[in-house]
C-alpha positions as CSV (number, residue, x, y, z in Angstrom):
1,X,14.0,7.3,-17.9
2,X,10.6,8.8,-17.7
3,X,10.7,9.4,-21.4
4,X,11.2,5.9,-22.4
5,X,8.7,4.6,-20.3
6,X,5.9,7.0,-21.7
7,X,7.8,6.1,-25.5
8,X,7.0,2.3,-24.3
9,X,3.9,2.9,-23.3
10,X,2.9,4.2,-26.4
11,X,4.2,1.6,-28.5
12,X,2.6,-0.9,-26.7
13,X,-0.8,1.1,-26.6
14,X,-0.5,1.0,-30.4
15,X,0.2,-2.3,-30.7
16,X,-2.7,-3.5,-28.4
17,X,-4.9,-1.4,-30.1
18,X,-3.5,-3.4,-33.6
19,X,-4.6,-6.5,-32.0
20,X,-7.5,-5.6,-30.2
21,X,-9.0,-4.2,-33.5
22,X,-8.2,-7.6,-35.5
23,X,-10.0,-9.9,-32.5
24,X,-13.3,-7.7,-32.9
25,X,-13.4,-7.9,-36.3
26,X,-13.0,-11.8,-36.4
27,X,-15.5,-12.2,-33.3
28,X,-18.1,-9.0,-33.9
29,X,-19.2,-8.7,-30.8
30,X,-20.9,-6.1,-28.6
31,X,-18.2,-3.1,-29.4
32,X,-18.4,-1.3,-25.7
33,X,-18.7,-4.4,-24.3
34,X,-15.1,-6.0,-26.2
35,X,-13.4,-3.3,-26.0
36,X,-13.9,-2.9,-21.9
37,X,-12.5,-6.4,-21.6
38,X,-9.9,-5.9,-24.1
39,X,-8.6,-2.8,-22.0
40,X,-8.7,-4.5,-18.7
41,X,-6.6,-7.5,-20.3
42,X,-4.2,-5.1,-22.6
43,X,-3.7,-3.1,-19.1
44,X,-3.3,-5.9,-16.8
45,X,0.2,-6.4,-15.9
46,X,0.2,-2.7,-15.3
47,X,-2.8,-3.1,-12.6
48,X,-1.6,-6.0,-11.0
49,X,1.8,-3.9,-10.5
50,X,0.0,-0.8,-9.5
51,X,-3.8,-1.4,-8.2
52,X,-4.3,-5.0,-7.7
53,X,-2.2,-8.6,-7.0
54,X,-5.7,-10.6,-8.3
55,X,-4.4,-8.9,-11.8
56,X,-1.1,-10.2,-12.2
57,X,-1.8,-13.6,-12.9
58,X,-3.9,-12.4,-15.6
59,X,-1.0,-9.9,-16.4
60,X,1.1,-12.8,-17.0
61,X,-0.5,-14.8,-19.4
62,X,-1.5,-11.3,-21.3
63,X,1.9,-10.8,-21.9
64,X,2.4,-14.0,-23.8
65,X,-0.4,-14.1,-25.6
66,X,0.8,-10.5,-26.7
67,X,4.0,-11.3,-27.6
68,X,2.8,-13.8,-30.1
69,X,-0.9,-11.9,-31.1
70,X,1.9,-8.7,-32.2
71,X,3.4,-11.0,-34.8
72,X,-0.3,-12.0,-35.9
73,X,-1.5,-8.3,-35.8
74,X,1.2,-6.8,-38.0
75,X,0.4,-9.4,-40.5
76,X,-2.9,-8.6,-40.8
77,X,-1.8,-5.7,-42.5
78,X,-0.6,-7.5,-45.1
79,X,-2.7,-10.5,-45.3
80,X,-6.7,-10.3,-45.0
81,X,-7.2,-13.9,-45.1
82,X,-10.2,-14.1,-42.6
83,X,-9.5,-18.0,-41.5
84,X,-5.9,-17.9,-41.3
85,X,-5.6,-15.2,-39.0
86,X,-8.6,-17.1,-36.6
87,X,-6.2,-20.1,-37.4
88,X,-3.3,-17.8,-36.0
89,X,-4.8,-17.3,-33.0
90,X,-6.3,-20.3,-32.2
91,X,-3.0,-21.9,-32.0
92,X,-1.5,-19.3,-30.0
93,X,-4.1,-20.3,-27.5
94,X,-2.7,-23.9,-28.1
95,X,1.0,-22.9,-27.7
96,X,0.5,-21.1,-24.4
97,X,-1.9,-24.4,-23.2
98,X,1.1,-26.3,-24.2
99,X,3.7,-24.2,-22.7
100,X,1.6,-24.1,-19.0
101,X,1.8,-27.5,-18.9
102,X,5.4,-27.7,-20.0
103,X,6.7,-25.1,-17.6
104,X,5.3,-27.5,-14.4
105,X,7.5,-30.6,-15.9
106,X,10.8,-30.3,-14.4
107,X,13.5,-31.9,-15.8
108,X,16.5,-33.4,-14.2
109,X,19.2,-32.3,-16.4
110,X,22.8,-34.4,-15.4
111,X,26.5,-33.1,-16.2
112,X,29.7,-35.0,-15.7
113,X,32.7,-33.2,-15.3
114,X,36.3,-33.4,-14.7
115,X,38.6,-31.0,-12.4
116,X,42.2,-32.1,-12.4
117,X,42.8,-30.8,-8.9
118,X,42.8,-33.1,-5.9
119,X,39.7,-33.1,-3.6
120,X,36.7,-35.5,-2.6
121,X,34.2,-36.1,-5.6
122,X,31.1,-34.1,-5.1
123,X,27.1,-34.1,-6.2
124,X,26.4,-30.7,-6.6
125,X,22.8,-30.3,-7.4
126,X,22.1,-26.5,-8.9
127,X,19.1,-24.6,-9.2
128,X,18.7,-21.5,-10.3
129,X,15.8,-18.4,-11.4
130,X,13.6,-19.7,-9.2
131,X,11.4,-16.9,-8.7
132,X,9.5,-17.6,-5.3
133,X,6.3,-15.1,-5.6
134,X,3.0,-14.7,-5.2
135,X,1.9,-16.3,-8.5
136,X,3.9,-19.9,-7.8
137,X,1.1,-22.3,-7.3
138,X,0.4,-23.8,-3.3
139,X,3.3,-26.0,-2.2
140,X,5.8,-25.0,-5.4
141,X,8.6,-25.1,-2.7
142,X,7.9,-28.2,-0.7
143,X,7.5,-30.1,-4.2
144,X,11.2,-28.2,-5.3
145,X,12.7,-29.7,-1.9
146,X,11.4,-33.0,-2.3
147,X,13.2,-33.5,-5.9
148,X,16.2,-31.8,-4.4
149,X,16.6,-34.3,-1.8
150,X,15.6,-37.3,-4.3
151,X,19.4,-36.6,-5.6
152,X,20.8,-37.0,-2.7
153,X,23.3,-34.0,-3.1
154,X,26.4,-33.0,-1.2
155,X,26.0,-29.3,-2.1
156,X,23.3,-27.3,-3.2
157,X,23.7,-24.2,-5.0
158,X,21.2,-21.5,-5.7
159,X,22.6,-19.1,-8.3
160,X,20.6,-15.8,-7.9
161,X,16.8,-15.0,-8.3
162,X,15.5,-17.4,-5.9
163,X,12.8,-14.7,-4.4
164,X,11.1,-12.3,-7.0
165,X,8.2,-10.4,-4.7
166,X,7.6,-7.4,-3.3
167,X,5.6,-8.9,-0.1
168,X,8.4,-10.2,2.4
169,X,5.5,-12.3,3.5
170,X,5.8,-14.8,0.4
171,X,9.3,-16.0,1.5
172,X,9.2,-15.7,5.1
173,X,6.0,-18.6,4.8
174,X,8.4,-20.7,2.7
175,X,11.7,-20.6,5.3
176,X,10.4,-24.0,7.2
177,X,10.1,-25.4,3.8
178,X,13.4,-24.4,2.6
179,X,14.9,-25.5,5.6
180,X,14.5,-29.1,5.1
181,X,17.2,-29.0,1.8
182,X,19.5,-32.0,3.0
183,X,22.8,-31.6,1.5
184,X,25.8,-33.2,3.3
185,X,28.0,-30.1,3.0
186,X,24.9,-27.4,3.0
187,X,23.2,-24.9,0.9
188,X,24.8,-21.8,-0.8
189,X,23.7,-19.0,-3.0
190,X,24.1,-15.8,-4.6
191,X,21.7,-12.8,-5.2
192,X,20.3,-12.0,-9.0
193,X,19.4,-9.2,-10.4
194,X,15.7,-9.6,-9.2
195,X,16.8,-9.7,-5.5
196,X,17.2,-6.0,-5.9
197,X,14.0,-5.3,-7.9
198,X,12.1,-6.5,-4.6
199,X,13.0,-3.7,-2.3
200,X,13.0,-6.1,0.6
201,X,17.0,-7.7,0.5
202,X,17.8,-7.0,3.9
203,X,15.2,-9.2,5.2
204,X,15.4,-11.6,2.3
205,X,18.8,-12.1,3.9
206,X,17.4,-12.3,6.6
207,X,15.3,-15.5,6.1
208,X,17.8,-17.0,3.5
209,X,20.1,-17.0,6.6
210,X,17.6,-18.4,9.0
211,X,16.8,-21.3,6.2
212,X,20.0,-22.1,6.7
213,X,20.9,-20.9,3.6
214,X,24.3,-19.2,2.8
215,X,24.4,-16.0,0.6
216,X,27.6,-15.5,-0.8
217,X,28.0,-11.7,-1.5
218,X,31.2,-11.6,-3.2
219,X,32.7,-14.3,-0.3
220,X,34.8,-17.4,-0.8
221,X,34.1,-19.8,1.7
222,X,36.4,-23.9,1.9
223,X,34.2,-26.8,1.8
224,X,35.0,-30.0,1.4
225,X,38.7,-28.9,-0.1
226,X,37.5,-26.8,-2.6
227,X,37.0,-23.2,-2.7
228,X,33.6,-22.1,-3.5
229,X,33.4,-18.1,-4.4
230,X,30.1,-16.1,-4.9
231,X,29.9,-12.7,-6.4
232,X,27.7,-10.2,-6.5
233,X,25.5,-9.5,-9.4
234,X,27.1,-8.0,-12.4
235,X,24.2,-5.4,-12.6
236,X,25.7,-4.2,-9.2
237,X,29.1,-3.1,-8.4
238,X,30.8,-6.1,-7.2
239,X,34.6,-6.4,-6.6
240,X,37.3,-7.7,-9.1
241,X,37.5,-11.6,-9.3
242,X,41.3,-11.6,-9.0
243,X,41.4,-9.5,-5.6
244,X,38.5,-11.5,-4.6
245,X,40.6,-14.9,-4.9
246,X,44.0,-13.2,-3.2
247,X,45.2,-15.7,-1.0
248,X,42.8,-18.7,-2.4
249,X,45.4,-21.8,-3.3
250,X,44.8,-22.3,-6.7
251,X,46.0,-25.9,-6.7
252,X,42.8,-26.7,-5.5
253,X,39.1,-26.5,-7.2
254,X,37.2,-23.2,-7.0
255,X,34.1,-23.1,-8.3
256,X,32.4,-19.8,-8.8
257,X,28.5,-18.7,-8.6
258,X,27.5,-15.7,-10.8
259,X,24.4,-15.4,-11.2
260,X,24.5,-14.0,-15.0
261,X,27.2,-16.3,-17.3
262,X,29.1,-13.4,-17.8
263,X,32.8,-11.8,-17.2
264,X,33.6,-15.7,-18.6
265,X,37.1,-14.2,-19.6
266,X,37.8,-12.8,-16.3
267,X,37.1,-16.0,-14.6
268,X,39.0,-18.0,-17.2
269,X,42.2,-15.6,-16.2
270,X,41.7,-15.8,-12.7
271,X,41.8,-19.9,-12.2
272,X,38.7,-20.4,-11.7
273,X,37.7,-24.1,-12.9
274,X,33.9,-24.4,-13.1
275,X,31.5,-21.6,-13.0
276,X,27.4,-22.1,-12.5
277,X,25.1,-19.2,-13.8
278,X,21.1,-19.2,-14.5
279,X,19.7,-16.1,-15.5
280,X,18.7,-16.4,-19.1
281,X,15.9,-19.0,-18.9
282,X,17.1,-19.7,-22.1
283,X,14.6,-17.3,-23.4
284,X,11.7,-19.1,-21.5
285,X,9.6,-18.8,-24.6
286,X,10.7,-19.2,-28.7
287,X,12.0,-17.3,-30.3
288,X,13.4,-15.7,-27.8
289,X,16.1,-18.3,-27.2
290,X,17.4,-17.4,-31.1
291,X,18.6,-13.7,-28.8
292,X,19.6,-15.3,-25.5
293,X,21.8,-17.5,-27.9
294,X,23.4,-13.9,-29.4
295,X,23.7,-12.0,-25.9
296,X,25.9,-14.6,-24.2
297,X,28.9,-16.6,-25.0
298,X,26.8,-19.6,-23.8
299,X,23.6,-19.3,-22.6
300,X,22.2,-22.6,-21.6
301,X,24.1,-25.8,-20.7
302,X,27.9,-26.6,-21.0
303,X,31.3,-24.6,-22.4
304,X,34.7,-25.3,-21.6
305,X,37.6,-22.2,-21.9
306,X,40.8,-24.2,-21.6
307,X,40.7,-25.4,-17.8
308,X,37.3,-23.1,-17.4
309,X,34.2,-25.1,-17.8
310,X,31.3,-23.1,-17.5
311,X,27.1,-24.8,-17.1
312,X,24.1,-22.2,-17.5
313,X,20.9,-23.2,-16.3
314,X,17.1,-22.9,-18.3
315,X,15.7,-22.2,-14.7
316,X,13.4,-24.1,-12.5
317,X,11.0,-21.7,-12.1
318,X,9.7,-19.4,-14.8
319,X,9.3,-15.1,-14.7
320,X,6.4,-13.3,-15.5
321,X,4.4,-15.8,-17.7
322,X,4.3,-19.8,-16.1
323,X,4.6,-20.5,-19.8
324,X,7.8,-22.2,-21.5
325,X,8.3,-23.3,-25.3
326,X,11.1,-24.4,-26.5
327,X,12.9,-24.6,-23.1
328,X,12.4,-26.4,-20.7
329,X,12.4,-26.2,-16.2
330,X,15.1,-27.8,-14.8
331,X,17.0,-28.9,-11.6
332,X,20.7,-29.3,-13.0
333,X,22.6,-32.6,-11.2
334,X,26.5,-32.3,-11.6
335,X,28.9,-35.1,-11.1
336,X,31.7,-33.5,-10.1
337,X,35.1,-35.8,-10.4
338,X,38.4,-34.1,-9.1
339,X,42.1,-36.0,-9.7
340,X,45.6,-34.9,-10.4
């Protein structure tokens, strides 16, 4: 593990010193002067990990712009074209202006679905990845609530990655905000893979449950005459859907919570009749949708698997970088019909 860190850290030494050495030769500027900035930007997201939070914001948009400035750099091998390569850059600035703003509009994206199983009809309202931390701009959650309870739901579902910080602090100020979600039947969720990464899930739990919000950790719980089952994370060890539903009468509606739209076979075989997932962000950024698209049977919006229908989220909030392009931050409204 050690190893591949160091290898990674190489590479993207190399690569910031590719990029770094194309800016000062398009701005020739005082050379100790760049290249001190350019280090404390390159390095940022490691120093706001490791020496200090005022960093990571910084950290964040670095890792953008360096995702896009590699593609520029390595072409600047090939092509020495002084203003196209400005050019380049100056509309990556653009594209991550454009993809800030973009990231803040949410969009209310609205499904209508079928379930041929008897039960009451339902307004789910689904949001998932959304990454409470530090970085999330004053009042992120009371503005999240407020379009929440514009819908009017009867559930609410949270399908993993709801808190993303180390500093318990971050979600334990949010809980009297969270707890005025209004949904007729309540508020349920499962844990995501970043969860785990905080080191603090015991008294996430903790708050999620004094929120008034229900974790389901590989649970099946009866509301409103359908069965509603969350599992665990599948980078966790989590138990087999088909023991998990023993005893569950699959004449009526179970809908499943995973936080990652995986194991879709394994739900389609154990009767399970919608499942929600998140967890791609569709990418968040282009291209990187063209290899969420590759990774996952479906990894944004609607699939059907004979009586399986399955909706993936884009995410309301965003990871790392507040930047999306291409993709877009969403609260998903689901109009969920049940007859025989």
């Amino acid at each position: 593990m050690r190893l591949w860190f160091y290898l990674i850290l190489i590479i993207y030494t190399f690569l910031n010193w590719l990029i770094g050495r194309q800016l000062y030769e398009l701005l020739k500027t005082n050379k100790i002067a760049f290249w001190v900035v350019f280090l404390v930007l390159a390095y940022s997201p490691v120093l706001g990990r490791l020496v200090y939070k005022g960093f990571e914001p910084i950290g964040n948009y670095w890792m953008v712009f360096f995702y896009y400035a590699t593609f520029v750099a390595v072409l600047g091998l090939l092509v020495k074209n002084k203003p196209f390569i400005t050019g380049c850059y100056l509309l990556i600035f653009l594209v991550i202006l454009y993809g800030s703003v973009k990231a803040n509009k949410i969009k209310v994206q609205r499904y209508e679905i079928a379930i041929p199983k008897l039960a009451t009809d339902l307004r789910i309202v689904m949001l998932s990845d959304i990454h409470i931390d530090n970085a999330k701009p004053e009042g992120y959650v009371e503005k999240m609530v407020r379009e929440i309870n514009l819908l009017n739901p009867d559930l609410v579902v949270l399908p993993g990655d709801i808190f993303d910080d180390k500093d318990i602090h971050v979600l334990s100020k949010e809980k009297e905000a969270l707890k005025n979600i209004k949904a007729k039947y309540g508020v349920y969720g499962v844990l995501g893979n970043h969860e785990y990464y905080t080191g603090n899930l015991n008294e996430s739990l903790k708050i999620f449950k004094e929120a008034n919000i229900t974790i389901l950790r590989d649970e099946v719980v009866e509301i409103a005459g359908i069965y509603l089952v969350g599992r665990e994370d599948a980078s966790r060890k989590r138990k087999n859907l088909a023991s998990l539903l023993e005893g569950v009468h699959k004449e009526k509606p179970i809908i499943l919570l995973d936080h990652q739209p995986v194991a879709l076979e394994e739900a389609k075989i154990a009767g399970v009749d919608l499942q929600l997932s998140g967890h791609t962000h569709r990418g968040q950024f282009f291209p990187n949708q063209l290899i969420t698209k590759r990774l996952y049977e479906v990894d944004y919006g609607y699939l059907a698997k004979e009586q399986l229908q399955v909706i993936v989220s884009s995410g309301y909030g965003t990871w790392g970088p507040p930047v999306r392009i291409g993709t877009q931050s969403e609260i998903v409204d689901i109009q969920a019909k049940f007859k025989k």
